[in-house]
C-alpha positions in Angstrom: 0.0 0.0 0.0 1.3 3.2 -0.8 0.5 6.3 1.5 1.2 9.8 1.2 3.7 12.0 4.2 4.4 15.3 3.9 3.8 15.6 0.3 5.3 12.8 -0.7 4.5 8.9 -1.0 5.9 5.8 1.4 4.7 2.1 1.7 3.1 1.3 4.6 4.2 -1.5 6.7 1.5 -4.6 7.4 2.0 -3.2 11.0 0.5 0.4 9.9 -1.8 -1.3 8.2 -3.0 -3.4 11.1 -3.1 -0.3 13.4 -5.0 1.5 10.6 -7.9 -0.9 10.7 -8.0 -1.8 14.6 -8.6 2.3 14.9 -11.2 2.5 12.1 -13.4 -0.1 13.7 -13.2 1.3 16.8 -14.6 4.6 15.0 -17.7 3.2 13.3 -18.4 1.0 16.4 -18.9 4.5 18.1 -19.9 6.4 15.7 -22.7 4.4 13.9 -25.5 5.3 16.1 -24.8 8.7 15.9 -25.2 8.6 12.2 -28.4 6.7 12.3 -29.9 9.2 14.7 -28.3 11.9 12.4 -29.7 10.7 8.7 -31.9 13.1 7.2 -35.8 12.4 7.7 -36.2 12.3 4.0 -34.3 8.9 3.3 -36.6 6.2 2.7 -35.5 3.0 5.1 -35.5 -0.5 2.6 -39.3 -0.9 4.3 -40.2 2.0 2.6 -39.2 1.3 -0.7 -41.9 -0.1 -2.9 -41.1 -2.9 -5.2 -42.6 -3.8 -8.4 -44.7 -0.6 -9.1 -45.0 0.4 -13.1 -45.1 4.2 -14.5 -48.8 4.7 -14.8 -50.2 3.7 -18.1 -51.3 6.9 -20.5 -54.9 7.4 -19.9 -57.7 5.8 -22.6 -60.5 7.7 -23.9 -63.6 5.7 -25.6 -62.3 2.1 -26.6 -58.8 2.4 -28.4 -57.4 -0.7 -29.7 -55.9 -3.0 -27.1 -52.6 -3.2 -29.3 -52.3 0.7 -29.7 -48.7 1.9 -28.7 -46.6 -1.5 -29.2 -43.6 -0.7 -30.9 -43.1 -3.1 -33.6 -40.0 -2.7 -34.5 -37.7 0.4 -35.5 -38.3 2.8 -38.8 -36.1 1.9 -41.9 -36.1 4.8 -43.6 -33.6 7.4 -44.4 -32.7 9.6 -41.1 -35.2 7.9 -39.2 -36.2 10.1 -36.0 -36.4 9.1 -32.3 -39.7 8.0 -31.2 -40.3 10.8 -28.6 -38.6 14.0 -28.0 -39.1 16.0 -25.0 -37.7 19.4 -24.1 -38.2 22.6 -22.0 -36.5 25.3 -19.6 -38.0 27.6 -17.2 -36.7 31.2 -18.4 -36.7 34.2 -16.9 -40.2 34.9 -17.1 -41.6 32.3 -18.7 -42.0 28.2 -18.8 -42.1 26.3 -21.2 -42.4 22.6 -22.0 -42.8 20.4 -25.5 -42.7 17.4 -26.5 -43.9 15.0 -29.9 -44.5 11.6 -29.9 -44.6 9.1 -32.7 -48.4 8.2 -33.5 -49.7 4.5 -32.4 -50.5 4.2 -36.0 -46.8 4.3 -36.9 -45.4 2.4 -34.1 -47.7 -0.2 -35.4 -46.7 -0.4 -38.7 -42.7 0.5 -38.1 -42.7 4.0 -40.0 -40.8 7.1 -38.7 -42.0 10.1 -36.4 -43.2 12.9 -39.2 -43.4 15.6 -36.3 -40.8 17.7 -35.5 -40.5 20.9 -33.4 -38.3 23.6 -32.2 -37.6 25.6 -29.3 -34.4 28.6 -28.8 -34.5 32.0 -27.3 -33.7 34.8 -29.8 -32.9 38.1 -29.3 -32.4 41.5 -31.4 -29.8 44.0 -31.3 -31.6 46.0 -28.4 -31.4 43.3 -26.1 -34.9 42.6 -26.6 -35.6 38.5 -25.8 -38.0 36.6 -27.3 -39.1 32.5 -27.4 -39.4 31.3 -30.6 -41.5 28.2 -30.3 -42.7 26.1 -33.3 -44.1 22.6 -34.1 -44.3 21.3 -37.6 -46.4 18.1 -39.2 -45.0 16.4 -42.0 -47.5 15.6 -45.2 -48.3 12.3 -44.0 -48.1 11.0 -48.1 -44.4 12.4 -48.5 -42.0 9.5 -47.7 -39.3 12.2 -46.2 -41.7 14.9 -44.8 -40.1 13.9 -41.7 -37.0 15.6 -43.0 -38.8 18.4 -44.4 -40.5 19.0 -41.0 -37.3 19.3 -39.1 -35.9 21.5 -41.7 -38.7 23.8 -41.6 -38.4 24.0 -37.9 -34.4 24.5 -38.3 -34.5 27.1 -41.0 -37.4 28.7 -39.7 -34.6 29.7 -36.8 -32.4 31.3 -39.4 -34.4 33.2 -40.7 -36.4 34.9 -37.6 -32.5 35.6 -36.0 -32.1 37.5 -39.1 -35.0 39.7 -38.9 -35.7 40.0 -35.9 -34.9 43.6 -36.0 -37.3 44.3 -38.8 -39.9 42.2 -36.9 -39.9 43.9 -33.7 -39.1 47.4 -35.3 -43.1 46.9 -36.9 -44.5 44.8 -34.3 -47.5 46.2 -34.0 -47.5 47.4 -37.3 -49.8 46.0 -40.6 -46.3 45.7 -42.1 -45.7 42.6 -39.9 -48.3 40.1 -41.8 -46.2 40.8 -44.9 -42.5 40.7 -43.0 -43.5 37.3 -41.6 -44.9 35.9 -45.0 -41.4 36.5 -46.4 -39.6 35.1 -43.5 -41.5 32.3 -44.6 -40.8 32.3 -48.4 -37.7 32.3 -47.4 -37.8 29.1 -45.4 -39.6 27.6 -48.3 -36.9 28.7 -50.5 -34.2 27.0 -48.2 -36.0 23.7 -47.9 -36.6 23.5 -52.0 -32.6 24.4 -52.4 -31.8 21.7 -50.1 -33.8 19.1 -52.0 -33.1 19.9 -55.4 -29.3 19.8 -54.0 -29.7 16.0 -53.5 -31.9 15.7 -56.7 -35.1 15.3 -55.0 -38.5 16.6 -55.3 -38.9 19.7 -53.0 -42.7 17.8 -52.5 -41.4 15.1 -50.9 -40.3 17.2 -47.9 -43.8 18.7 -47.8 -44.6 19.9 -43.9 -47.0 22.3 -42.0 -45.9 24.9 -39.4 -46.7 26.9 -36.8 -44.6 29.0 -34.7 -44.9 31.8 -31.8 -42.4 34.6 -30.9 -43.4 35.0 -27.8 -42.1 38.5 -25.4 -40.0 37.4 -22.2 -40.7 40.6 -20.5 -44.3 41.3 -20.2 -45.6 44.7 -20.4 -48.3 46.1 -18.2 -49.1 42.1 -17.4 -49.7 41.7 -21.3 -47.3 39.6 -22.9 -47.0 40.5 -26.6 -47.3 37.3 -28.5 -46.9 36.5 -32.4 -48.2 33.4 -33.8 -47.7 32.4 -37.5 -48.0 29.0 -39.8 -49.2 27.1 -43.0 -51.4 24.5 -42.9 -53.4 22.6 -40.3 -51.4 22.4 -37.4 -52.6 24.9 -34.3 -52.8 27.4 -31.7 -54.7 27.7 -28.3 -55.0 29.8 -25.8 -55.8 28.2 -22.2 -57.3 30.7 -20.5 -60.1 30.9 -18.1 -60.1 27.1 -17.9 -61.1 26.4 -21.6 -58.7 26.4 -25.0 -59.4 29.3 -27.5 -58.4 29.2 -30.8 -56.0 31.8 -32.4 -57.1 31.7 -36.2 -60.1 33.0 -36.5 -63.5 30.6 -37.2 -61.5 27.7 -36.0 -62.7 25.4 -33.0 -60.5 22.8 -31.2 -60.9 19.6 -33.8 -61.7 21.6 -36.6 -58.8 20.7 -39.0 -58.1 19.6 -43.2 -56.9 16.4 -43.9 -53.5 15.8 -45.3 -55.1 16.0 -48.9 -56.2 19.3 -48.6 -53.6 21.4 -46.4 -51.5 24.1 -47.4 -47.8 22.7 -46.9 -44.2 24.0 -47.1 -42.0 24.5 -49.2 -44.5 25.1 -51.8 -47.2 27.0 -50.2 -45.4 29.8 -48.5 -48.1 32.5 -49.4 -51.0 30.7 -47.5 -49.0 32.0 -44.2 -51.6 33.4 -41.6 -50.1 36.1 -38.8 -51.7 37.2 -35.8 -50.5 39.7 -33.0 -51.8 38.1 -29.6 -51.4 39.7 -26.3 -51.9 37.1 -23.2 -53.1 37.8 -19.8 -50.6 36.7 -16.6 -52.2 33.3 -16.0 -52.8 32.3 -20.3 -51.4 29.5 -20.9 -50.2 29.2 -25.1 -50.4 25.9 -26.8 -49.3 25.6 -30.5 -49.7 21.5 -31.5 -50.0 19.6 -34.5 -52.9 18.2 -35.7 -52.2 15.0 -33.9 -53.4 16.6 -30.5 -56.2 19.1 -32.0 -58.0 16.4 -33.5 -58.7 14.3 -30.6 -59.7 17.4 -28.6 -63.0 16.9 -30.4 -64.0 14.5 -27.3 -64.2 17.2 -24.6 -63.0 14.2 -22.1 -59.9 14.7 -23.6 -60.1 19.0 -23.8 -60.9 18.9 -20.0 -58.3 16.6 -18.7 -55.6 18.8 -20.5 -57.5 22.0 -19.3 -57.3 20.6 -15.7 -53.7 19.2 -16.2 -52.3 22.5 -17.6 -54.1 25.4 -16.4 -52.8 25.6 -12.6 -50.1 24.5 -10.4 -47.6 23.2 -10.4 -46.5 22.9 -13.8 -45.6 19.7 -14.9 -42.0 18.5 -15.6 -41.1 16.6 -18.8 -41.8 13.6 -18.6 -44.6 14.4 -16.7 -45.3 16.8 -19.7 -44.7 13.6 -22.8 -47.2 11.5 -20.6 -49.7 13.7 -20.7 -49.8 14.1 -24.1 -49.5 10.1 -24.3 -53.1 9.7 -24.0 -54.9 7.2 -26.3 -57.8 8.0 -28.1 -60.2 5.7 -30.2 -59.2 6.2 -33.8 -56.3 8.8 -33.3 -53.1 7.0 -33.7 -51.4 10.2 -35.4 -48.0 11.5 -34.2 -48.7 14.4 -31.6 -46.6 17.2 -30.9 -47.3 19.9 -28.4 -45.4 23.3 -27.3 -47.0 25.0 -23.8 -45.9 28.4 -22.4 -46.5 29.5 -19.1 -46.2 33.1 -17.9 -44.1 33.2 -14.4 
């Protein structure tokens, strides 16, 4: 054994040794009931440890099928995507949490996550801070719209850093509707180039989405708030213990199918903007049509009402397992951003 004196190393002798032990087991002979009385009150003992318990199963609405949500086997596909992602920070001023699951009806049949979503804190030359949160749906028909989902969500990034100036300089201007179309033209534009780069149809990376810059600094308790997308996906506000919808004439449920929805990269001018300001206790959702559609049963609307509207928020996981709920004839990949004012 080697042992360490004044800085430097010696061997000890089996005699040290010896003494060494003999001393330590008179220690913790002495001391041991003074750590037992001294353990902190909040360490369960072996009795209280329960054994055998399981995560609780996502809740069922109606009479889904008994096999809905085995996994039958993994996606072979090109860039084949994880079958949940969660994510979330609490910010200065705000909460947020997301999270998109692969659909029962793909895990069923071995086929890649279309969803994809993004979440990153932007800011302009003023110092200003904003959360950029958005969730895009990938044309269930296109054999790489899960690419073209998370490049929408990527590029859509790019794009918002690099006007951000010109966005907040007309945020409250009629000027904004046009400045966010061409944000996303140019999105559009990036996702076609990187396609016809690999000599592929832009189509085939065909995607919905809907993002919110959202204001980290409240003002007067209003939090300004602008929401933007193509296509079906959605945005809700949670306030007063029932989801509103953002776009005008649209109720929770009320979506197009994949045949008939305006998609990216081709589609850039169907772009809907909205200024929103929400109260201190809103809470924003944004969500693909994977959620929105079974929020037709108002079993469903209420539980997510109840589970998100007060305290305390719920962590991640706590966060993908709500949104793991199964729901009789909804097996489509859901994916679901929330923000929460603090």
């Amino acid at each position: 054994m080697i042992k360490g004196v004044s800085g430097r190393k010696h061997i000890v002798t089996d005699s040290e040794v010896a003494e060494t032990a003999d001393a330590t087991d008179e220690s913790s002979a002495t001391a041991s009931p003074d750590l037992e009385a001294e353990a902190p009150a909040d360490v369960a003992t072996d009795s209280e440890i329960q054994t055998g318990t399981s995560f609780p199963a996502p809740l069922h609405y109606g009479a889904p099928h008994p096999n809905m949500g085995e996994l039958r086997g993994l996606p072979n596909v090109f860039q084949a995507v994880p079958d949940i992602i969660v994510d979330g920070a609490d910010l200065t001023g705000l909460t947020v949490r997301a999270a998109s699951l692969r659909g029962d009806d793909h895990r069923w049949y071995g086929e890649t996550r279309q969803d994809s979503m993004g979440l990153s804190v932007v800011g302009d030359s003023a110092g200003i801070q904003l959360l950029l949160a958005c969730v895009a749906d990938g044309i269930g028909s296109e054999p790489l719209s899960h690419l073209g989902s998370a490049l929408a969500c990527r590029y859509l990034k790019v794009e918002i850093e690099a006007s951000l100036d010109e966005i907040l300089g007309h945020r409250n201007s009629p000027q904004i509707t046009l400045i966010i179309q061409r944000v996303i033209a140019r999105v559009g534009k990036r996702m076609a180039h990187h396609a016809e780069e690999r000599g592929m149809d832009p189509k085939r990376l065909s995607t919905t989405l809907t993002a919110a810059l959202v204001d980290m600094a409240p003002a007067d308790g209003a939090r300004y708030t602008l929401l933007f997308g193509v296509g079906d996906s959605s945005a809700l506000v949670l306030t007063g213990g029932r989801f509103d919808p953002v776009w005008a004439g649209e109720a929770a449920g009320d979506t197009i199918s994949d045949s008939g929805t305006a998609a990216l990269p081709g589609q850039a001018g169907a772009a809907r903007v909205i200024v929103r300001e929400l109260a201190a206790n809103d809470v924003l959702v944004i969500c693909t049509d994977g959620l929105i559609n079974p929020m037709k049963n108002q079993d469903v609307s209420a539980q997510l009402a109840t589970s998100w509207a007060g305290e305390p928020i719920p962590g991640l996981v706590e966060f993908a397992w709500q949104l793991g709920f199964r729901a009789k004839s909804y097996g489509d990949d859901r994916t679901a951003v929330c923000v929460w004012g603090r």
